[in-house]
C-alpha positions in Angstrom: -45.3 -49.0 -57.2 -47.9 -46.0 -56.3 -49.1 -47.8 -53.4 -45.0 -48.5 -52.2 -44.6 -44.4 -52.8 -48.2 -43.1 -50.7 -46.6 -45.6 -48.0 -43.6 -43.6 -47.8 -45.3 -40.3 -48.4 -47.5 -41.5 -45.4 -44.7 -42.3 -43.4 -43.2 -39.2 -43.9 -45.8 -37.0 -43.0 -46.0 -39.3 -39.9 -41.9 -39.0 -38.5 -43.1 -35.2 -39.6 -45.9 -34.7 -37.1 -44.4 -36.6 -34.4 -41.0 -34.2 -34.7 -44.0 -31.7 -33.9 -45.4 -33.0 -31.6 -42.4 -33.3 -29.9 -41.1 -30.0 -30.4 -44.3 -28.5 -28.9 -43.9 -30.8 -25.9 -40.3 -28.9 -25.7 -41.3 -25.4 -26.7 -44.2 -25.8 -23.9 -41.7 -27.3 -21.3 -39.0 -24.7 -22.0 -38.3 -22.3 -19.5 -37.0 -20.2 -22.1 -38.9 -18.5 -24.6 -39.0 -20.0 -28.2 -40.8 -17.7 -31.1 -40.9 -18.9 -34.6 -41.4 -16.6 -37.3 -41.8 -15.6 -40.9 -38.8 -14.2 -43.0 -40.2 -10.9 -42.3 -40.4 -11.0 -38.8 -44.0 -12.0 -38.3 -44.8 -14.3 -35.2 -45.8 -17.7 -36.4 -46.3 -19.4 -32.7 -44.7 -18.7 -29.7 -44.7 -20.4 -26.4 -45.7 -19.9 -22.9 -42.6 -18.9 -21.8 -42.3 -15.6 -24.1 -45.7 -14.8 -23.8 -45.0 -14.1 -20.4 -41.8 -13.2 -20.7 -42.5 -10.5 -23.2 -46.4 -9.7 -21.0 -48.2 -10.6 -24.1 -52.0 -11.6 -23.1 -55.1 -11.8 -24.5 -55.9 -8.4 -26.1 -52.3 -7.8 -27.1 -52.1 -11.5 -28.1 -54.9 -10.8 -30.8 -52.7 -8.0 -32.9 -50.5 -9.3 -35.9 -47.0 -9.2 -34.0 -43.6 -8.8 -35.5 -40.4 -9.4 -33.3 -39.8 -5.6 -34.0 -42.5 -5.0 -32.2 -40.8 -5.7 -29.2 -37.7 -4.1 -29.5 -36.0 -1.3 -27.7 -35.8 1.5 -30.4 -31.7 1.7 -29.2 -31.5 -2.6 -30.6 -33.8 -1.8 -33.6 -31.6 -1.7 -35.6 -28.7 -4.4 -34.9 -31.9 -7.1 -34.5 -33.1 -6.0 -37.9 -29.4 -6.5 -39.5 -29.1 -9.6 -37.6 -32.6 -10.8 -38.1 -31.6 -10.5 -42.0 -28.0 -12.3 -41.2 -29.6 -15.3 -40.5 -29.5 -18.6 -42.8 -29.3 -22.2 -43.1 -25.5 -21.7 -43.4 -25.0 -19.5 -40.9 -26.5 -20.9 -37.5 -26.4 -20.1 -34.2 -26.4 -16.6 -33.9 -26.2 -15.6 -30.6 -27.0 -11.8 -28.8 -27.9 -9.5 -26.0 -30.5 -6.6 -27.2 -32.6 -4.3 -25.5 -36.4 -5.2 -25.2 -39.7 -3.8 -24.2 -42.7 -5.7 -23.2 -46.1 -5.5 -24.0 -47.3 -3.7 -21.1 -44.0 -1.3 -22.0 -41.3 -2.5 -19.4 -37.8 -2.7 -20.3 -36.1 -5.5 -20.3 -32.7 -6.5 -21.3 -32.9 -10.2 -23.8 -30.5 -13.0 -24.6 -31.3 -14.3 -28.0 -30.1 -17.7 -30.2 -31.7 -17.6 -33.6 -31.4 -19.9 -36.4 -33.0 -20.9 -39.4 -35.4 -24.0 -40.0 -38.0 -25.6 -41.6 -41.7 -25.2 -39.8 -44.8 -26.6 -41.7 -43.1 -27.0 -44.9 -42.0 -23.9 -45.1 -38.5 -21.9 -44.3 -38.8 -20.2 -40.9 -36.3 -18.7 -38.1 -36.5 -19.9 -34.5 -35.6 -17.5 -32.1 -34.8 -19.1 -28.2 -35.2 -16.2 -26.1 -33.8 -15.7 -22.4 -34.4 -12.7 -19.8 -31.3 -11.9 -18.9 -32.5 -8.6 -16.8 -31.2 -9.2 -13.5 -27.8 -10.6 -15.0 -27.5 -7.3 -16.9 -28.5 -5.0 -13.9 -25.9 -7.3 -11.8 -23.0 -6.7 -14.5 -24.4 -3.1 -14.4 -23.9 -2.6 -10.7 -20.4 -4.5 -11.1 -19.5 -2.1 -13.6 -20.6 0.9 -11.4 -19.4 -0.5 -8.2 -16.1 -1.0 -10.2 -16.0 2.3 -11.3 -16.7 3.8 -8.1 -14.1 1.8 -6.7 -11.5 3.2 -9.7 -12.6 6.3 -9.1 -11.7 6.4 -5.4 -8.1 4.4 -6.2 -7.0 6.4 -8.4 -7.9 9.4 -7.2 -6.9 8.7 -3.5 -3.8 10.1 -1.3 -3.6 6.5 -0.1 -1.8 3.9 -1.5 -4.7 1.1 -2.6 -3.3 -2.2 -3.4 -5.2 -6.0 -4.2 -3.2 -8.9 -3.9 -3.5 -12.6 -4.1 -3.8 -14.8 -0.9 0.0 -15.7 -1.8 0.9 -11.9 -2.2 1.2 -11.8 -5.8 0.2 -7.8 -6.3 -3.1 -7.5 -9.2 -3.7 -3.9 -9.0 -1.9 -0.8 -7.4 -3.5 2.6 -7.3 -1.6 5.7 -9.2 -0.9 7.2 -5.6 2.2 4.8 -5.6 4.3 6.9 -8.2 4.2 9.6 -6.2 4.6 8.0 -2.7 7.3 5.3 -3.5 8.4 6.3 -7.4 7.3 3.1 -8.8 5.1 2.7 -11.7 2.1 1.3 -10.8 1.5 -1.0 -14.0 5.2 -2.5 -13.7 4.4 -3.7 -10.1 1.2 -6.1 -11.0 2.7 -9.5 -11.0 5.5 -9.0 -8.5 5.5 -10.5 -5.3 4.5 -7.9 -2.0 7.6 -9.6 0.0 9.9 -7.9 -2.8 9.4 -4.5 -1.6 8.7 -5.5 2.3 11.7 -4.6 4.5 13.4 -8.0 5.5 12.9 -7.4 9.3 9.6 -7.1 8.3 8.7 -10.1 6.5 7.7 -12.1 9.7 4.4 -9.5 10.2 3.4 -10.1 6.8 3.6 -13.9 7.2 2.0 -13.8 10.4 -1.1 -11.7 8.8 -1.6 -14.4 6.0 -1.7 -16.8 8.9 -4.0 -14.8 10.7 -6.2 -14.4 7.4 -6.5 -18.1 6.8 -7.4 -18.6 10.8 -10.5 -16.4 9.7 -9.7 -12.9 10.5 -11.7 -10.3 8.6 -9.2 -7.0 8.7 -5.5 -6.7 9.8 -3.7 -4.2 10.5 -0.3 -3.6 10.0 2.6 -1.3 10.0 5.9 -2.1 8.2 8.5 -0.6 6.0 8.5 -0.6 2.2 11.3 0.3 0.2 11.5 3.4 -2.3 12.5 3.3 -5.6 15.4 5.3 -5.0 16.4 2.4 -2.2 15.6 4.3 1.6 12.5 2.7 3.4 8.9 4.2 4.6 6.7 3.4 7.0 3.3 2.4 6.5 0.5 1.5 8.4 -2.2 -0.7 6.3 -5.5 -1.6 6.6 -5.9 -5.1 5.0 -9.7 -6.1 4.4 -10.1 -10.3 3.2 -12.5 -10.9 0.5 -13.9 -14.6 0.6 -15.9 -16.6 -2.0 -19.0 -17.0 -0.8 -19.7 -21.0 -1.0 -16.4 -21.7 0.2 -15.0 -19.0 2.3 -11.7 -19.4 0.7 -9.8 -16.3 0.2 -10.0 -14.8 -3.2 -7.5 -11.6 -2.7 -6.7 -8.7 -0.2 -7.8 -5.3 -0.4 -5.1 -3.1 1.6 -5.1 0.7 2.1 -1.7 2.1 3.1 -0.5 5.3 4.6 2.9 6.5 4.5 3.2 7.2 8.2 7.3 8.0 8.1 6.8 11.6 9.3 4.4 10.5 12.4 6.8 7.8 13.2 10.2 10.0 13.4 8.1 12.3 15.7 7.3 9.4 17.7 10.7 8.2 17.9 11.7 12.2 18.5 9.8 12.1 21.1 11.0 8.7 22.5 14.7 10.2 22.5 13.6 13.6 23.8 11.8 11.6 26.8 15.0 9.1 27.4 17.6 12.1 27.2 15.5 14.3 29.3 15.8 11.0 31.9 18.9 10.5 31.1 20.1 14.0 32.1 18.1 14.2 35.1 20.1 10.9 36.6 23.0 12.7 35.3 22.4 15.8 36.7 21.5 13.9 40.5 25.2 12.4 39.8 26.9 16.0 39.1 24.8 17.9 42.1 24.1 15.5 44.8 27.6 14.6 45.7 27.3 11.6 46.1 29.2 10.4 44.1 33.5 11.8 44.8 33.9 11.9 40.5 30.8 12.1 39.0 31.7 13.1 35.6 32.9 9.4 34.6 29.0 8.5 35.3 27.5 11.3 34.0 29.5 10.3 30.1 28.0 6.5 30.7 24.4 7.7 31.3 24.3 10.3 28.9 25.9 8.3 26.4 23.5 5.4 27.0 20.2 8.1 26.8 21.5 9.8 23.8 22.5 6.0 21.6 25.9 7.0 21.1 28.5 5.1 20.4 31.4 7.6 22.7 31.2 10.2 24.8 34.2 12.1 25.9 35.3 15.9 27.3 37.9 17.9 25.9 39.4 21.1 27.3 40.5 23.2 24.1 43.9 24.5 25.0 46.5 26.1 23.5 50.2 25.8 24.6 52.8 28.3 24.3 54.7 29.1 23.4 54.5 27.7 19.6 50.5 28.9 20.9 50.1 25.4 18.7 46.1 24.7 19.5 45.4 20.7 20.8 42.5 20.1 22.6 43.4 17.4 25.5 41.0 14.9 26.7 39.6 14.9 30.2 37.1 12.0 29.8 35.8 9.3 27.4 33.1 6.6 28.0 33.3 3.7 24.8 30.1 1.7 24.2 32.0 -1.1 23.3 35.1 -1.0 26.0 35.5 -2.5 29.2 37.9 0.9 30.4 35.8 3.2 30.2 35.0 6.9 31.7 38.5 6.8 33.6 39.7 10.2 33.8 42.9 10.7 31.3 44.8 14.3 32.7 47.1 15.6 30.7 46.5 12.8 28.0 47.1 13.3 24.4 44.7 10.5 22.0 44.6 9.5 18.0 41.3 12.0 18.0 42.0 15.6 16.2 39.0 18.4 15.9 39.5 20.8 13.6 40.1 24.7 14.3 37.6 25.9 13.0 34.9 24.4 15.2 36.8 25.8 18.0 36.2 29.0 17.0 32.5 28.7 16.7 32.1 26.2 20.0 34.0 29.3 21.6 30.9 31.5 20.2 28.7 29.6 22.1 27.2 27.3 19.1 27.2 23.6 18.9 28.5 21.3 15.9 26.2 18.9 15.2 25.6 16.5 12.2 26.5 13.4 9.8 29.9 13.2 8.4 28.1 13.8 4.9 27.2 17.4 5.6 30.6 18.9 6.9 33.1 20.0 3.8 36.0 18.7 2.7 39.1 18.7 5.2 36.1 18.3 8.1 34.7 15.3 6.7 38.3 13.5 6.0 39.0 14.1 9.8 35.7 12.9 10.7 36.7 10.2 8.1 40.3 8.9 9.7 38.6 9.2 13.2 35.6 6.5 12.0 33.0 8.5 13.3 29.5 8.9 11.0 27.9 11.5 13.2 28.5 13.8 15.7 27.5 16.0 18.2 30.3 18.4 20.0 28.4 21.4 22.9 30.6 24.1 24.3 31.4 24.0 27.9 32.0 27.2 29.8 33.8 27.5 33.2 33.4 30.8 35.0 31.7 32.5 32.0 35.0 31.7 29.4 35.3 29.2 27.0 36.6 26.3 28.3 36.1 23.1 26.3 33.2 20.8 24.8 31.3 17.3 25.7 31.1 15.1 22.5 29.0 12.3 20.8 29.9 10.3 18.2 28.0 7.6 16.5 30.7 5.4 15.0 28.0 3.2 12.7 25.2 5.2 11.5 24.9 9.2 9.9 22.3 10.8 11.9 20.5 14.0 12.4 20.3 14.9 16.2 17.3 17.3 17.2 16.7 20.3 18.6 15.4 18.5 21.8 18.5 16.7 21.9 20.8 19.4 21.6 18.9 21.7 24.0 19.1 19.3 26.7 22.6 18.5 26.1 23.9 22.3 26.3 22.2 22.4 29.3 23.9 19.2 30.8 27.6 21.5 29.6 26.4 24.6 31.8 25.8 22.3 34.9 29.7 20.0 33.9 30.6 24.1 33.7 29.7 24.7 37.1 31.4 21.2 38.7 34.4 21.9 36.6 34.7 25.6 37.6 34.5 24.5 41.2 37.0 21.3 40.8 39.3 24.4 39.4 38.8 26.3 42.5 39.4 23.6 44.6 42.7 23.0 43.3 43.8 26.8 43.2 43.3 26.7 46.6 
């Protein structure tokens, strides 16, 4: 019976040193560091990994170590509360603390400990890993990210990132005050939402362009305000790719509100093609060339200026009722095959009011869409169809004679100071050829 009971005793103690030897075998191949120690934080045996992990060598090797003993004084105390945490029930517990070696370099630590059984005796085994460089990368990433925050959030620009299928993931605060959306209420929606319709092609054609490789686009395109009118932007869009597989992982765009630079572009189209425009017009009135110039001088004009009609009007009144009618002279129609024929004596559907006869005789223009005139204005401007207009005294021999007129039938519109300019200029030369036809017939 004693001999069947120092058998198993035997055999015990054998299973028990080859689990050592094995674990050594382990704790010496580990990359990691593995330290086991007394319930009081004494170092029992460590391996070759934390010795040099933690710079430990001969001299320093000698000293009685504690885990404390290397442990930034900001960790001190969550290792000691954790240290103490640790029992055969509750396994596995798993940190990140701040360390210091040896030779006194810091180091940032991932730690597993648990609680065993080492020579008999009850013991906690502490895997160690440097996790330094992961730490300083996740502190850079937190920096960079800041930075990054900073600059969005803090930027006149609008920054957006998106997803290669254009789902939005972040929009900078600079959009509340640009295009009156919330920023936060925009992650999630789809870029193509906001995007002008005539302007979805572009966009399409940049993710096209971004899969065939491109690095940066840039684009300009409308986006639509909160309160429904559209801007102008130009964006820079800059492709982030993973680096294993150069797939696209999102966009990073800045975007300018360029509206303003725009409209002065477009100003300064129209001021250029009504500038050329009243040059041909002017060769037509001047030259002679031509035995009724004035029907050609309406079509060009007309054409230059993107209006829908032009027409002259002498502003007459007939006694002896001295009832006030202006009568048309001329009228060239976009969209009519009869146009700029000369209508004497001709009485159309078209009525202007009083009013702006008064001030056209003054010398000043009417100008403007049908929303800024008042009341009985605007319901004539109404009944008529037009949207905008634009209506320039014409003097004959120094005396109010009549006006030229514009009228965009489709759109309201503002028309510029370029525009009006040239245009009262083009009535003083129609003055001069209409004063002369007078004369001609007098005589």
């Amino acid at each position: 019976m004693s001999s069947r009971k120092e058998r198993a005793s035997l055999s015990a103690e054998a299973r028990l040193e080859a689990d050592l030897t094995r674990y050594q075998l382990l704790a010496e191949s580990s990359l990691d560091g593995i330290i086991i120690t007394d319930f009081e934080g004494r170092i029992i045996t460590a391996n070759h990994a934390s010795l040099t992990m933690f710079e430990i060598d001969s001299s320093s090797a000698s000293l009685p170590l504690t885990i404390f003993d290397f442990v930034a004084p900001d960790s001190l105390d969550a290792v000691r509360r954790d240290f103490s945490g640790m029992s055969p029930d509750r396994k596995g517990i798993s940190r990140t603390y701040s360390a210091i070696t040896a030779r006194g370099r810091k180091m940032y630590i991932e730690t597993l400990g648990n609680r065993i059984i080492y020579e008999g005796e009850p013991a906690n085994i502490i895997s160690i890993r440097d996790a330094t460089a992961r730490h300083e990368m996740e502190e850079r990433l937190r920096e960079s990210e800041y930075k990054y925050r900073m600059l969005a959030e803090n930027s006149l620009d609008i920054i957006n990132v998106h997803t290669p299928e254009l789902r939005l993931k972040y929009v900078s605060p600079a959009v509340r005050a640009i295009l009156g959306y919330d920023p936060e209420k925009l992650t999630g929606h789809n870029m193509l939402e906001f995007i002008h319709p005539n302007d979805h092609p572009i966009i399409l054609q940049a993710v096209d362009t971004a899969l065939s490789g491109a690095d940066t686009i840039t684009l300009i395109f409308r986006v639509r305000h909160r309160e429904g009118h559209y801007l102008w932007f130009e964006s820079i869009s800059h492709i982030i790719r993973g680096d294993k597989s150069n797939t696209i992982i999102e966009v990073y765009n800045v975007s300018r509100d360029i509206t303003l630079r725009r409209e002065a572009e477009e100003t300064a189209h129209k001021r250029d093609r009504v500038l050329h425009g009243f040059a041909v017009a002017s060769g037509f009135l001047l030259t002679g060339r031509l035995a009724d110039p004035i029907p050609r001088v309406l079509a060009t004009v007309g054409e230059a200026i993107d209006a829908d009609a032009a027409y002259i009007y002498e502003d007459r009144t007939f006694p002896p009722s001295k009832k006030h009618r202006p009568e048309r002279k001329f009228r060239w129609d976009r969209h009519s095959y009869e146009n700029s024929l000369p209508e004497q004596h001709h009485e159309c559907g078209e009525r202007f009011s009083r009013n702006w006869s008064r001030r056209l005789a003054t010398g000043v223009w009417v100008a403007g869409p049908k929303s800024r005139f008042s009341g009985p204005e605007r319901q004539m401007l109404d009944e008529m169809g037009i949207q905008s207009i634009l209506v320039v005294p014409i003097q004959v021999n120094g005396i109010y004679w009549g006006f030229i007129g514009f009228s965009d039938c489709t759109t309201e519109r503002m028309w510029a100071d370029t525009e009006i300019e040239i245009l009262m200029t083009l009535a003083s030369t129609l003055g001069l050829v209409l004063g002369s036809q007078l004369h001609d017939t007098t005589i």
